[in-house]
C-alpha positions as CSV (number, residue, x, y, z in Angstrom):
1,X,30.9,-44.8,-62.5
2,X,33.7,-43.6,-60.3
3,X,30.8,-41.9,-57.7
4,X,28.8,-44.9,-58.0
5,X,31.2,-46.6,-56.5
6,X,32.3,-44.2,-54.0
7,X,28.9,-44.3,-52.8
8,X,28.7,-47.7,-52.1
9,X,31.8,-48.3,-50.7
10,X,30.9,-45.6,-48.4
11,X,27.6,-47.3,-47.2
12,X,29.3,-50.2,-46.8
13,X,32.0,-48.9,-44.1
14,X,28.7,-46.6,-42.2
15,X,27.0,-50.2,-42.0
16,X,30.7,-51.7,-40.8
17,X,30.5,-49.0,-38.4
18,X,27.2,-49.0,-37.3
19,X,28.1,-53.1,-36.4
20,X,30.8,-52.5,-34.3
21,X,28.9,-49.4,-32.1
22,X,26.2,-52.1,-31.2
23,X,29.5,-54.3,-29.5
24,X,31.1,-51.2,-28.1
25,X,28.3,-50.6,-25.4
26,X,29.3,-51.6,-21.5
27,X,28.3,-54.5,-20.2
28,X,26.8,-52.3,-17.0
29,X,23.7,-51.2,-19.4
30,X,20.3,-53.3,-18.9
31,X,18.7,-54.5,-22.0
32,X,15.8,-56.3,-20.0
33,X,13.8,-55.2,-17.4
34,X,13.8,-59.0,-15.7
35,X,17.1,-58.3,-14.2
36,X,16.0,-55.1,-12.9
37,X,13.3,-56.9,-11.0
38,X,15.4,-59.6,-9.2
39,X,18.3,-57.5,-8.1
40,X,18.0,-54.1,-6.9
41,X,20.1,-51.3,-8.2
42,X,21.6,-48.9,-5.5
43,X,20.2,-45.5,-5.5
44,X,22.2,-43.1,-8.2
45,X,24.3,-40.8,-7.1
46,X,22.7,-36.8,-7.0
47,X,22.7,-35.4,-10.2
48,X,24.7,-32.0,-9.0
49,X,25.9,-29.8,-6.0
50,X,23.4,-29.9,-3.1
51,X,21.4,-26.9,-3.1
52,X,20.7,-24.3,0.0
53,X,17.3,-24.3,1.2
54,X,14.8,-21.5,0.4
55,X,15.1,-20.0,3.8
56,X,18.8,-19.5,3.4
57,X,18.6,-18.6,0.0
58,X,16.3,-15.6,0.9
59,X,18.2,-14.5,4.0
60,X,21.5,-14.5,1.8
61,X,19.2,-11.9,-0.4
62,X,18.5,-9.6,2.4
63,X,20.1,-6.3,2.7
64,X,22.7,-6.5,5.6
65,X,22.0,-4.7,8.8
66,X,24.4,-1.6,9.0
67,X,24.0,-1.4,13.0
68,X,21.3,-0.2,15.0
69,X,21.6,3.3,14.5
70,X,22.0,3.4,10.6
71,X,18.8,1.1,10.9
72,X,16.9,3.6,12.7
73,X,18.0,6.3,10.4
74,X,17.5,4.3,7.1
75,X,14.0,3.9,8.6
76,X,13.3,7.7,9.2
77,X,14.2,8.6,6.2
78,X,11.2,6.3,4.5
79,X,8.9,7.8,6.7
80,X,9.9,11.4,5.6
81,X,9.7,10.1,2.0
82,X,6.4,8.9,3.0
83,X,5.2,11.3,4.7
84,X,5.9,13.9,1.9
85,X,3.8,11.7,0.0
86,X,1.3,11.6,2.8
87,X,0.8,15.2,3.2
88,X,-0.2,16.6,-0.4
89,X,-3.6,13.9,-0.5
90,X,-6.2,15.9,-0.4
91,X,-8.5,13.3,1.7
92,X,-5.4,13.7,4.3
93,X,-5.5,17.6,4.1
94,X,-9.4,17.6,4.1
95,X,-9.4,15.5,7.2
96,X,-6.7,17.6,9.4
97,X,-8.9,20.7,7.9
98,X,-12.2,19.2,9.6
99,X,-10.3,17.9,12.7
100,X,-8.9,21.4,13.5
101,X,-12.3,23.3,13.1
102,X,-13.5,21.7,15.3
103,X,-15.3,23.6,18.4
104,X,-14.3,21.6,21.5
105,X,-11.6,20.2,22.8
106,X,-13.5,16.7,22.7
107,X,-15.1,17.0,19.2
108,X,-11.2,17.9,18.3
109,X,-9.6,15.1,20.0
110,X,-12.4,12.6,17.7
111,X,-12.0,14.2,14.7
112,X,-8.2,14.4,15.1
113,X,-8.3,10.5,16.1
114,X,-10.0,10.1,12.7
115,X,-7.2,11.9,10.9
116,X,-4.7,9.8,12.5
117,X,-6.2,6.3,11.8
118,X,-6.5,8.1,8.3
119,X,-2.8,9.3,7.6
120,X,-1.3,6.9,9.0
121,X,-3.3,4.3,7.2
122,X,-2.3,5.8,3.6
123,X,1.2,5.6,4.4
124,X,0.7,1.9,5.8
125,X,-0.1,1.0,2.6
126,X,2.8,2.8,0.8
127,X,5.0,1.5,2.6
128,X,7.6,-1.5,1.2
129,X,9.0,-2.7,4.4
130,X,7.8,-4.1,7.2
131,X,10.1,-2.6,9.3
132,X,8.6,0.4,8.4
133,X,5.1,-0.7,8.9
134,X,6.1,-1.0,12.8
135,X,7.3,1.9,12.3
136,X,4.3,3.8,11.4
137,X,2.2,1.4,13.6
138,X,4.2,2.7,16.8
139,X,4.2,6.4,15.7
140,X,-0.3,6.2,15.2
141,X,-0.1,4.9,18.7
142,X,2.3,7.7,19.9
143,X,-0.1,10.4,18.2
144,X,-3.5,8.6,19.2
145,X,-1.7,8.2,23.0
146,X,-1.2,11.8,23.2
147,X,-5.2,12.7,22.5
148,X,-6.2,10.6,25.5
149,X,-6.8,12.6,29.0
150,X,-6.3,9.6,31.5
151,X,-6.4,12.7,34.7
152,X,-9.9,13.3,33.6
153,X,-13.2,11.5,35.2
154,X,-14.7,9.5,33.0
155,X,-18.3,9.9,32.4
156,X,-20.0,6.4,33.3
157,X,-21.2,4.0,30.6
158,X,-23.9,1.8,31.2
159,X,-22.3,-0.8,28.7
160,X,-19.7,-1.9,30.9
161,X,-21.7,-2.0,34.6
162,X,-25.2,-2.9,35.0
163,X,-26.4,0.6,36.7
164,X,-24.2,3.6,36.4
165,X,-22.2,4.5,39.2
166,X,-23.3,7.9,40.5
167,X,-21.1,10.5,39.8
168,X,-19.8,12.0,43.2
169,X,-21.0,15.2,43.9
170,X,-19.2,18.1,46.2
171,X,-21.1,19.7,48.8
172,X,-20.6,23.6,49.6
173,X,-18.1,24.5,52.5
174,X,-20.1,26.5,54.8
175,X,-18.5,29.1,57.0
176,X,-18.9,28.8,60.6
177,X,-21.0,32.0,62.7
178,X,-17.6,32.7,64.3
179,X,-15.3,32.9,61.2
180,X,-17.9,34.9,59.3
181,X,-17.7,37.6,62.3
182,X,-14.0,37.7,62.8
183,X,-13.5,38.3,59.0
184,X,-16.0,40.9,60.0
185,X,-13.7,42.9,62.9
186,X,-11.0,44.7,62.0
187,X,-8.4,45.2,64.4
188,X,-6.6,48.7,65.3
């Protein structure tokens, strides 16, 4: 008997409770969404801190520049790495291979172009930086720079003129009667 009646004297004070958390809420609250309608509520304050935007977040995650010579360094050192890498493919070695048995100096200067637009495109595409991709980029146009002849005539092309120039010609010196007989004499 005792529990029975500890049980309901114990649902009567969670109801009492339960009565006086329904008067305990702030007047501020809206119960209906009329009052809503005819006055408008300012705009709530933000929820938390404001945020950085995404640029800055990812330029705060960038490795710091150590000055423009540990740059350049940093740098060479992942081109050695790659070009360790580089060097042992066999397409790479199969390529310089072909390129240097060659048997003129213009079939060579081809083939070797070849080579380069080969290497240099492996190690593009190891590469994790894109500092490092200039890199590379300005090195293949070092490398290709150094196969071209710019002192030597270029043979005409009929894609780029209507007709083809003709190429100038050089006519034989001829010797003068008077020289050839003075080379002739020999003077005592």
């Amino acid at each position: 008997m005792k529990k029975y009646g500890l049980i309901c004297s114990s649902a009567l004070l969670i109801a009492a409770l339960m009565m006086h958390g329904q008067e305990a809420a702030p007047p501020s609250v809206d119960l209906f969404p009329e009052q809503e309608e005819e006055e408008p509520s300012p705009t709530p304050p933000p929820n938390g801190p404001e945020l950085p935007e995404l640029k800055q977040l990812d330029d705060s995650f960038k490795p710091k520049s150590l000055g423009k010579d540990a740059d350049a360094l940093q740098v060479h050192a992942l081109w050695r790495q790659l070009k360790n890498r580089t060097v042992n493919d066999p397409d790479v070695q199969a390529a310089k291979k072909y390129a240097q048995a060659a048997r003129t100096d213009l079939e060579k200067r081809k083939r070797l172009r070849d080579y380069y637009e080969l290497y240099y495109r492996r190690m593009s595409t190891l590469a994790t930086t894109p500092e490092l991709k200039v890199a590379l980029q300005a090195l293949k146009d070092v490398h290709q720079g150094i196969l071209a002849q710019p002192r030597v005539r270029p043979s005409p092309t009929p894609e780029f003129s209507g007709t083809p120039s003709p190429t100038p010609t050089s006519t034989p010196f001829k010797k003068k009667a008077k020289e050839k007989h003075k080379k002739q004499k020999v003077h005592k």
